[in-house]
C-alpha positions in Angstrom: 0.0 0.0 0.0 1.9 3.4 -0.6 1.6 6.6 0.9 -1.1 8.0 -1.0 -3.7 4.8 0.5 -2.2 5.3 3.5 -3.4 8.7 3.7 -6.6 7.9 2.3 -7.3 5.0 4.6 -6.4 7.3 7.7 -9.0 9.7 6.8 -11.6 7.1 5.7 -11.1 5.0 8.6 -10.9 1.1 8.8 -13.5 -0.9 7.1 -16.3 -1.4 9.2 -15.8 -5.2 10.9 -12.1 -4.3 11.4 -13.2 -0.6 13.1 -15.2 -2.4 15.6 -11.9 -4.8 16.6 -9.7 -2.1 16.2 -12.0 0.0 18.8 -12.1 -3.2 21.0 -8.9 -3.2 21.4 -8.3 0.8 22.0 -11.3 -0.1 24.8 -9.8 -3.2 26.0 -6.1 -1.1 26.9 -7.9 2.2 28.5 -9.9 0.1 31.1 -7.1 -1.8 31.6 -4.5 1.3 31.8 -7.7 3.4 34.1 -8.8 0.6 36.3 -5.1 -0.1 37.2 -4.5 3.3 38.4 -8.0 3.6 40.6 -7.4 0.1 42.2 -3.8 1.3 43.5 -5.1 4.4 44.3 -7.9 2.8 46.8 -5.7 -0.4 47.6 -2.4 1.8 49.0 -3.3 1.8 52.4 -3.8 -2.2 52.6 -0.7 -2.4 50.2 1.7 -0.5 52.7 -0.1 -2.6 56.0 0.6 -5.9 54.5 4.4 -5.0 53.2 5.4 -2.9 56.6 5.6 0.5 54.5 4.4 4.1 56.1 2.3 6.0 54.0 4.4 8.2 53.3 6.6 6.1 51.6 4.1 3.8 50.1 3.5 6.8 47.9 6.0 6.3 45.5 3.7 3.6 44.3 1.3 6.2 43.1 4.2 8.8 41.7 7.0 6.4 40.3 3.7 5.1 38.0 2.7 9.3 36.8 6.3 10.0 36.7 7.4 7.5 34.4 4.5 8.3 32.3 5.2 11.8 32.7 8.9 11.3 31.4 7.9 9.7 28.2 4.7 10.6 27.1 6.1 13.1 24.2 9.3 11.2 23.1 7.1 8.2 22.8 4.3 10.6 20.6 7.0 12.0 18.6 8.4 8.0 18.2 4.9 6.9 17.1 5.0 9.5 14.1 8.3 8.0 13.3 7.6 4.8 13.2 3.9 3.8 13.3 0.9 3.8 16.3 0.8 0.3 16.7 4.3 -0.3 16.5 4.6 1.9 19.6 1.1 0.6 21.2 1.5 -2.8 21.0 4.9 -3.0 22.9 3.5 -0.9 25.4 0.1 -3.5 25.9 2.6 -6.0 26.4 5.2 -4.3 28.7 2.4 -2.6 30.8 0.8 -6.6 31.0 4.8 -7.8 32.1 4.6 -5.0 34.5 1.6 -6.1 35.9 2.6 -9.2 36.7 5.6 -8.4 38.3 3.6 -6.4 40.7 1.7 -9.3 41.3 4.6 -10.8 42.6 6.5 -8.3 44.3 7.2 -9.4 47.9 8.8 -5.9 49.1 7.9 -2.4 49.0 11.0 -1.5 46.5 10.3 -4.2 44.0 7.0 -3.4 44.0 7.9 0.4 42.9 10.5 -1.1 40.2 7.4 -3.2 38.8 4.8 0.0 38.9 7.7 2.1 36.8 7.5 -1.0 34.7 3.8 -0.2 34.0 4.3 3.6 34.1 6.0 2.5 30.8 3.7 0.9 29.0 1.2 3.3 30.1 3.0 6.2 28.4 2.7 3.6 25.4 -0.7 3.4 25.8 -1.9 7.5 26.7 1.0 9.1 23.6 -1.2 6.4 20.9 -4.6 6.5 21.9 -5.8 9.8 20.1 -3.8 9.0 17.1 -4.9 5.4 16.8 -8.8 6.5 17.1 -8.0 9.2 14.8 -7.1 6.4 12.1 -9.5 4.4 13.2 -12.9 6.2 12.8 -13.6 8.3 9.4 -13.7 11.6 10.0 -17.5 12.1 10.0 -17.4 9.8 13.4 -14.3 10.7 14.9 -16.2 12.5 17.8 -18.2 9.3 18.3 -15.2 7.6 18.7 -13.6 9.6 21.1 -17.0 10.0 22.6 -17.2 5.9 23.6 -13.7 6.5 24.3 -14.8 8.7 27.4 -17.1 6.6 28.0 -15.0 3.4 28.5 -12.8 5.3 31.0 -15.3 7.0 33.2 -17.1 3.4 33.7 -13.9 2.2 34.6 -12.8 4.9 36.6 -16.1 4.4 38.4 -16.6 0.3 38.8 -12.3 0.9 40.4 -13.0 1.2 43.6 -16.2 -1.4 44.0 -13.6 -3.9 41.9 -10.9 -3.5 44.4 -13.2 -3.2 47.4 -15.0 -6.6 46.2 -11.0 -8.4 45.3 -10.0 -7.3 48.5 -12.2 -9.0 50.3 -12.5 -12.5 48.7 -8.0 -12.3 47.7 -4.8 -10.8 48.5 -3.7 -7.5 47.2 -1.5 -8.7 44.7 -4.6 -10.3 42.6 -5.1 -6.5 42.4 -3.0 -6.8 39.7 -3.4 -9.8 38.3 -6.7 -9.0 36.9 -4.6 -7.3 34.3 -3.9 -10.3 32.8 -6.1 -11.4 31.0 -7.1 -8.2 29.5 -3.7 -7.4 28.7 -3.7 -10.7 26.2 -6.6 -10.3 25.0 -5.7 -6.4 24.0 -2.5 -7.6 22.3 -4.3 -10.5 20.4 -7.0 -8.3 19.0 -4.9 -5.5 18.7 -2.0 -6.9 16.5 -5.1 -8.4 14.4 -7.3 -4.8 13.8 -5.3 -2.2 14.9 -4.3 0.4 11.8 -0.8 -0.9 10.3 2.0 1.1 10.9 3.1 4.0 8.9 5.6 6.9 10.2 7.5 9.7 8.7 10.8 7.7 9.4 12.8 11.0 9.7 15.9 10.9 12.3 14.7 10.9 16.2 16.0 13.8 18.1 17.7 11.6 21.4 18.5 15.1 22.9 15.3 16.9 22.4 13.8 13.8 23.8 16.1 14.0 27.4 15.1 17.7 27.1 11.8 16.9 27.5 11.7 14.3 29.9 13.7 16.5 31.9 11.6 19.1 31.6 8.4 17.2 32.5 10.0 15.4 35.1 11.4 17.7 37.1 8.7 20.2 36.8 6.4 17.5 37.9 8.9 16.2 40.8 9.3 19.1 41.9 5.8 20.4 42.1 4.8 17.6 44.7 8.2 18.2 46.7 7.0 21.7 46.9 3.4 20.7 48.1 5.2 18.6 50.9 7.1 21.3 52.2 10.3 20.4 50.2 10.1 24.3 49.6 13.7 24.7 48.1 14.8 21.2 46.7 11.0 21.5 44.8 11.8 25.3 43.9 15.1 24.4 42.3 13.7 20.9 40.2 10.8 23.5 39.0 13.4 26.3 38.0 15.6 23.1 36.3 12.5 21.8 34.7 11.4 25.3 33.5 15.4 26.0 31.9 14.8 22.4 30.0 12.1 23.8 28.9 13.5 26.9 27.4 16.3 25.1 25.7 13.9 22.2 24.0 12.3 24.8 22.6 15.0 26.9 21.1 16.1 23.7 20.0 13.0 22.6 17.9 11.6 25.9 16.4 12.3 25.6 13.3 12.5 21.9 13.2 9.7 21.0 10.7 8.7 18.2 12.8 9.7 18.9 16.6 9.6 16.6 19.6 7.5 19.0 21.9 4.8 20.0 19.0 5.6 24.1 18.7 4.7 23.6 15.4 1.1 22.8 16.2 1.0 25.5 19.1 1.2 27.7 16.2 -2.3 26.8 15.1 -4.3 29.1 16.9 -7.7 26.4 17.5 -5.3 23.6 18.6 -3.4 26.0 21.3 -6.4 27.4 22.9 -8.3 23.8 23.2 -4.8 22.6 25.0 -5.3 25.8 27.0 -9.0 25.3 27.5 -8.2 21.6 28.4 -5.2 22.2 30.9 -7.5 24.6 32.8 -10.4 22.3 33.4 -8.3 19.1 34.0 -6.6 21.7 36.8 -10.2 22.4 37.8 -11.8 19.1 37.9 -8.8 17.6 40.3 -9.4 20.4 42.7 -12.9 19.0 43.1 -11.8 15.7 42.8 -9.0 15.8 45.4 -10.8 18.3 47.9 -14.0 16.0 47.8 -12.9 13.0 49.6 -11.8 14.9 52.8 -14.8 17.2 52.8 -17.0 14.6 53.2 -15.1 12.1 55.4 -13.2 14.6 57.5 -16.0 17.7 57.2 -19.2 15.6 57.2 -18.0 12.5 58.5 -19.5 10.0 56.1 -17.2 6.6 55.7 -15.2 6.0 53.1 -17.9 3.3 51.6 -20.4 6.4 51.3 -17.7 8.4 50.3 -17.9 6.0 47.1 -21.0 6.2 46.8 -21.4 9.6 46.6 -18.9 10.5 44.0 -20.3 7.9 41.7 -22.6 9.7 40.3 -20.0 12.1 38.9 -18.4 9.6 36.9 -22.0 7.6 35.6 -23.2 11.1 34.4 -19.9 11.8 32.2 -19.9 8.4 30.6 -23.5 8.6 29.7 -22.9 12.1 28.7 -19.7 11.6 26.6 -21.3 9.6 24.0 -23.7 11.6 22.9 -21.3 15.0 23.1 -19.3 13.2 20.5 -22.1 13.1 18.3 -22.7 16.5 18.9 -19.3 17.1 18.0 -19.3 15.5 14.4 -21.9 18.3 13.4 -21.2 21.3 16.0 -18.8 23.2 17.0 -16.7 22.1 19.9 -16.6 25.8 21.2 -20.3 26.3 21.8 -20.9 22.7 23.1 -17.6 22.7 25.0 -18.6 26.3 26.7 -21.6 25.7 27.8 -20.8 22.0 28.8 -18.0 23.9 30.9 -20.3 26.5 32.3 -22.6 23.4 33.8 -19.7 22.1 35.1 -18.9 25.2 37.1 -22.4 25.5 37.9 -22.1 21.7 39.8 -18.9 23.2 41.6 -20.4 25.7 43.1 -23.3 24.0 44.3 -21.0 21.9 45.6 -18.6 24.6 48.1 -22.1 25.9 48.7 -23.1 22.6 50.8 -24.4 22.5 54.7 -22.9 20.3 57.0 -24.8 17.9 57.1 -26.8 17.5 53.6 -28.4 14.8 52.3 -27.3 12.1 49.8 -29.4 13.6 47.2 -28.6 16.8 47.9 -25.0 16.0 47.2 -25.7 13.2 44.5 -27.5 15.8 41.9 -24.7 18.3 42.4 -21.9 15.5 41.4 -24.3 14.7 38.5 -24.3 18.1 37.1 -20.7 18.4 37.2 -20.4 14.9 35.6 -22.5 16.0 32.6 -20.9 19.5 32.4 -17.1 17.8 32.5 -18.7 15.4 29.6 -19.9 17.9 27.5 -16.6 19.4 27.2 -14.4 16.7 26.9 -15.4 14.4 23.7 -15.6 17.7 21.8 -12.2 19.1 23.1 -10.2 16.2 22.3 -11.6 15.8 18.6 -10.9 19.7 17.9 -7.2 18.8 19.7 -6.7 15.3 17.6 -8.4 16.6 14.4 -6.5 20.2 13.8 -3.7 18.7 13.7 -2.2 17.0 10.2 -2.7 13.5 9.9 1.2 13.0 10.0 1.2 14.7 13.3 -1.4 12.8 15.2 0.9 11.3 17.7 2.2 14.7 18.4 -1.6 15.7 18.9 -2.2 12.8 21.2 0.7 13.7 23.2 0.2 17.0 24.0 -3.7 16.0 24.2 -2.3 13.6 27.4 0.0 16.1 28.2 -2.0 19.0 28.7 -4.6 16.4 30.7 -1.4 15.6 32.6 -0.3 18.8 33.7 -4.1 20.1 34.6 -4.2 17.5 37.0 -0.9 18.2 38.6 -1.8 21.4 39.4 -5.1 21.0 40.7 -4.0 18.5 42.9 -0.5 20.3 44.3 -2.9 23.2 44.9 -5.4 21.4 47.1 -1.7 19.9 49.3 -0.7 23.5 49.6 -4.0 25.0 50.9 -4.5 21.8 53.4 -0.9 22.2 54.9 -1.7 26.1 55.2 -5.5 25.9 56.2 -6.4 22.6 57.0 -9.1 20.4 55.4 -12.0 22.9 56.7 -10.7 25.1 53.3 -12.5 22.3 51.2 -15.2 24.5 50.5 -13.5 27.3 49.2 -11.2 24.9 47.4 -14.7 23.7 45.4 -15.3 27.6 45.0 -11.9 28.2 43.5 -12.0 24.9 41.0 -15.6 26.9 39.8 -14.0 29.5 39.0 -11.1 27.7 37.2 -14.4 26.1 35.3 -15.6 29.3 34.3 -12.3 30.6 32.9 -12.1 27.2 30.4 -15.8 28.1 29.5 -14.6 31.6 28.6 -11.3 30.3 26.9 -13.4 28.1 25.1 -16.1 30.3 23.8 -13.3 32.4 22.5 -12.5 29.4 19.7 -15.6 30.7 18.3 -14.0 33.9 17.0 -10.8 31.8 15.9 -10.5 31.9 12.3 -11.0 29.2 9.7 -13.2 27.5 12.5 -15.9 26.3 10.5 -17.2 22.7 10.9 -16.1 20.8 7.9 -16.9 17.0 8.0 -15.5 16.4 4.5 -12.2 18.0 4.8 -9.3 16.3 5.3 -8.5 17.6 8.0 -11.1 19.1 10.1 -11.5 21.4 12.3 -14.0 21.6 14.5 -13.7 25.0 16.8 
């Protein structure tokens, strides 16, 4: 097949019975890669009882996992353009399965850590492919469906997480935590090797020093973020100013690079930098809530941390019943309006929520996580197709990275905010914490309203390569 049926193929999408196993497959790795990370995240405690650890150390099973991925995500997006999607996804399904495993069977706290970096790995494998990989999946007239059932596939896992490790943990030890991986993992790689798109890159020279520029300078800036939250004021400051200086120099490096590591080249397209902007903003928004909840309503209102489940459920049921149909909306609309006002709902539910007695009901608080559920879902199918889709089709794994990226960095500073105003105010702040991530919601409303007035905007379904502002 040469170039030319390359191309077309990409825009047309997979023939119809190979879409669906193609899609399987993309489904199969994000519940896999999503239910992963909320089973460690609810398991830690009984992880660091049973292996002797504090919780403060114990951590570093939660950030050696974002760190790695943090590290790689945009070397292994610029790699995929180079060489091929699957050629980068597959090895990660089956390095992120290995990983998995040897978690499974790590018997100490520090092997245990090696095995999660391990996963972190093939996670970054996963996250830098998935836009680009739907992208050639789905023609262009359905690629917000597809990203739409994307959304939904990782909300309902983000949400069944915590039941799933509640119900393993009390029938099995916490190292079939991660077994449960297993399976999936296989059957990901089987069906994927079979369906997903074949592989087709640019096949220029990698850039090995743009790529230890950028891993330094989303490392460190990360790193040091969280050592800053946890009163590491100086060692933090000076990983931040480090990361910050990579920065700099990556991108004096790759401006005029025709196709750079860390995409400036897309930054330059005016739709695709202010959807990263809109996104970075509400992923920074929705962590604030999502951090700041738990404690308001174990700590605040003193509900148990089984009620506390309960109640934040509804947030992630509304968005995957949302997403779906967003993504529709987003294959004839424009993902400004429907992004805007999705993001004005959205700060609608998180003020309703700061605004909260003591002591409310459960449906009090159940419709207001429900709002910002379908607010957050409105926004997010249609962000991520204007994000994937501005971009030219030889540049979709540098769209999927920064896509990831920008997801990445939002949540980082929601949650590093919320560490820094509990060690300064305590967890009675939670309310005006909720406040605060409303009014982060109302600024990405605004940001991305403004898309509306960007030029060459209009909704194009035919074009090659649309944009949908």
């Amino acid at each position: 097949m040469n170039r030319q049926c390359q191309s077309d193929l990409a825009q047309d999408g997979l023939p119809v019975p190979r879409r669906y196993w193609s899609a399987a497959a993309i489904w199969l790795a994000l519940a896999m890669a999503v239910l992963d990370s909320s089973i460690a995240n609810v398991a830690l405690p009984t992880i660091a009882s049973e292996l002797g650890a504090s919780a403060a150390t114990s951590v570093w099973v939660i950030n050696a996992y974002q760190l790695t991925i943090t590290i790689l995500l945009l070397p292994l997006a610029a790699m995929g353009d180079k060489i091929g999607y699957k050629c980068i996804y597959i090895p990660g399904l089956v390095v992120f399965t290995v990983g998995s495993v040897g978690c499974a069977l790590s018997g100490s706290l520090s092997l245990l850590i090696a095995a999660r970096v391990v996963q972190g790995v093939g996670a970054a494998c996963i996250m830098s492919m998935n836009a680009a990989l739907v992208r050639s999946t789905y023609p262009a007239t359905m690629l917000g469906r597809g990203i739409g059932y994307n959304a939904l596939v990782l909300s309902m896992s983000a949400a069944a997480g915590p039941t799933l490790a509640a119900i393993i943990l009390s029938i099995a030890t916490w190292p079939w935590l991660f077994m449960i991986n297993l399976p999936i993992g296989i059957a990901a790689v089987f069906v994927g090797r079979r369906s997903l798109p074949e592989p087709e890159g640019h096949g220029a020279e990698f850039d090995w020093a743009a790529a230890v520029l950028a891993g330094a300078m989303m490392g460190l800036t990360v790193f040091g973020a969280e050592m800053f939250a946890h009163e590491a004021v100086l060692a933090g400051s000076l990983l931040i100013a480090i990361g910050l200086i990579s920065g700099v120099l990556l991108v004096r490096r790759e401006w005029g690079d025709p196709r750079p590591l860390v995409p400036v080249d897309l930054l330059k397209i005016r739709i695709f930098s202010m959807s990263i902007g809109t996104s970075t903003v509400s992923f920074a928004a929705q962590m604030l809530a999502y951090v700041t909840l738990p404690f308001l309503f174990q700590t605040v209102m003193g509900k148990s941390a089984f009620e506390t489940g309960l109640l934040i459920t509804p947030w992630p049921l509304a968005l995957g019943v949302i997403a779906p149909i967003a993504g529709r909306l987003a294959d004839k609309m424009r993902a400004g309006l429907i992004g805007g006002i999705g993001l004005a709902i959205f700060a609608f539910g998180l003020f309703m929520l700061s605004r909260l007695s003591l002591h409310p009901g459960t449906v009090d608080i159940a419709w207001r996580m429900a709002v910002c559920g379908i607010g957050f879902g409105l926004f997010q199918s249609p962000n991520n197709r204007t994000i994937v889709s501005s971009a030219p089709l030889a540049r979709s794994g540098a769209a999927g990275g920064m896509l990831a990226t920008a997801r990445l960095l939002g949540q980082t500073t929601g949650a590093v905010a919320v560490a820094v105003a509990f060690h300064l105010a305590g967890v009675t702040v939670a309310p005006k914490l909720l406040a605060a991530a409303a009014i982060a919601a109302a600024v990405a409303a605004g940001l991305s309203l403004l898309r509306l007035r960007s030029p060459g905007t209009k909704f194009r379904p035919e074009a090659a390569h649309p944009i949908a502002g």
